[in-house]
N, C-alpha and C positions, 0 to 999 in steps of 0.2 A: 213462893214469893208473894207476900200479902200486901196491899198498900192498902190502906185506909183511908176514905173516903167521907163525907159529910154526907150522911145518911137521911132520907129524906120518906116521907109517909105517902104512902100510894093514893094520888089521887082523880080517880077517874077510873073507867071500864078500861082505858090504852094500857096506863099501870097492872090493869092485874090481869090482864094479858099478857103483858112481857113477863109477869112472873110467873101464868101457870104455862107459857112456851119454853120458857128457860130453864125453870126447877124441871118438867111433866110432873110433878108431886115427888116425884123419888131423889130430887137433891135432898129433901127437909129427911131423909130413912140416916141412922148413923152408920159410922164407920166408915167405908167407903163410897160416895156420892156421885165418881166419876166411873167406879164398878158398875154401880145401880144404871147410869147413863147408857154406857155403855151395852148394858142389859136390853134396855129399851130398844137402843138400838137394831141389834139384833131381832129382837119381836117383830120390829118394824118391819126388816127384811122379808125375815117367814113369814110375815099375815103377808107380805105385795106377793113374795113367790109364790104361796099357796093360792092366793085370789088366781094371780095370772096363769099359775098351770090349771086350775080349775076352769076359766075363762077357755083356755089353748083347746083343751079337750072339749070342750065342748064344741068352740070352731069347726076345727078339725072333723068334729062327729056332723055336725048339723051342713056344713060348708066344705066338705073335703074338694069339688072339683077345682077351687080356688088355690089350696095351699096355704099353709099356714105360715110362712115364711113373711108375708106381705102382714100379718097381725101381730107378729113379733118384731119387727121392724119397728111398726107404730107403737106398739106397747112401749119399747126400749125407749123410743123419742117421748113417749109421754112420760115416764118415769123420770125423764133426763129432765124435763122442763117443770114435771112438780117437784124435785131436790134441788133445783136451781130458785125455784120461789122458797123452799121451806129454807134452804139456807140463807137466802135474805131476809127472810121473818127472824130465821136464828141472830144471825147479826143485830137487827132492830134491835131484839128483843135484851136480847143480852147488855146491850148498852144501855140501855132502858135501865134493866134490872140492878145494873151496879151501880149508882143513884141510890135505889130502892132499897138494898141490901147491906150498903155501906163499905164495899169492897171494889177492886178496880178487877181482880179474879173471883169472886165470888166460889166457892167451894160448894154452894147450894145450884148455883148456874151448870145445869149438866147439858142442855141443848149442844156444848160443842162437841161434848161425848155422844152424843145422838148423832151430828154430823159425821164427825170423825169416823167412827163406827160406820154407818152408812157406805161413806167412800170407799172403805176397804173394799165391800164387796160389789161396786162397781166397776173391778177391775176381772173380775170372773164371770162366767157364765152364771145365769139362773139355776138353782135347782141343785147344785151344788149338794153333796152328801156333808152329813153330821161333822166327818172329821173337818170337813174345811171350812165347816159356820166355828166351829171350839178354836181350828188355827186361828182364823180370820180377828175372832174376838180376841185371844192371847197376841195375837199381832201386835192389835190395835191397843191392846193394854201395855206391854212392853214397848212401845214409843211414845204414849203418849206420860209415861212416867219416867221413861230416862230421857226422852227430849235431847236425842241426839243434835247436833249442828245441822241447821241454824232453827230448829224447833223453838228452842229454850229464848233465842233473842227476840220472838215473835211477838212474845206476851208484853213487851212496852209497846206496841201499836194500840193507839188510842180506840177508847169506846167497845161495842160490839168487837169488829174486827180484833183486836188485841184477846179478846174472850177469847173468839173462835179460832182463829189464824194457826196457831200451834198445834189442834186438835185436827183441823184442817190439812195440816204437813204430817202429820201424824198419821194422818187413816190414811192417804198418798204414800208413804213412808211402807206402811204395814201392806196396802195395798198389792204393790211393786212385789212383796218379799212372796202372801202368796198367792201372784200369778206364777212367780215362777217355781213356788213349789208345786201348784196344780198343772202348769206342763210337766215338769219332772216327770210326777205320777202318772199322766198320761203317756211321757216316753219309755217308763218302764214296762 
């Protein structure tokens, strides 16, 4: 669903910040831009997991009589409260961006595949093996392009939110499906 907007010339450092937040560069790659998104995504994930089991072990080594329990705690809350700011920069930025680009969905605006993406695997533990970062992403991709009920009605929500909002129910959506295929697996 494209709607066509009056398209207007970046003017200011704010401007091309919303559009290198919104694109990350990989909206402007062809073919698929909400794939590429989505990609990102993911990166994002592994480089925080990676940081933070790298972080844990070290804890752990240097700080054992503590417990580690108490640094994952915090970590959790801080990851919670930087996806809570980056998804309001995503928001900003995307309303921003469709101005900028001359679209009310921009198909170059993948920061809500960045979100989207993200959420899913807020619903799992860290550290998760290979198969459930590949589910997680085909999750996240199979909802976010059949846009089951009420996905699909999201997208007339004005500005940013209208960007994101669907990508948003989306990674929730995909989320949901695998927490409970990583219990299963765990109950088998």
């Amino acid at each position: 669903m494209k709607h066509e907007i009056d398209r207007r010339k970046a003017q200011g450092p704010l401007d091309y910040v919303s559009l290198a937040v919104t694109t990350f560069g990989v909206g402007y790659l062809p073919l698929a831009p909400g794939t590429w998104g989505s990609m990102v995504g993911v990166a994002i994930y592994l480089g925080v997991t990676s940081f933070v089991t790298g972080m844990a072990l070290a804890f752990k080594t240097n700080i054992s009589g503590l417990g580690w329990e108490p640094f994952l705690s915090w970590v959790h809350a801080i990851i919670l409260i930087v996806f809570l700011l980056f998804t309001l920069l995503g928001v900003w930025a995307a309303g921003r961006a469709t101005e900028l680009l001359g679209d009310l969905d921009p198909s170059k605006a993948v920061v809500d595949e960045v979100i989207g993406q993200l959420i899913v695997f807020l619903f799992v533990p860290f550290g998760i093996g290979w198969p459930f970062v590949l589910a997680g992403f085909m999750l996240f991709r199979l909802f976010d392009i059949w846009k089951p009920y009420p996905i699909d009605s999201l997208q007339v929500l004005p500005g940013g939110i209208g960007v994101c909002a669907d990508d948003i129910l989306a990674g929730v959506y995909a989320g949901i499906c695998l927490a409970v295929v990583y219990a299963v697996s765990l109950s088998i």
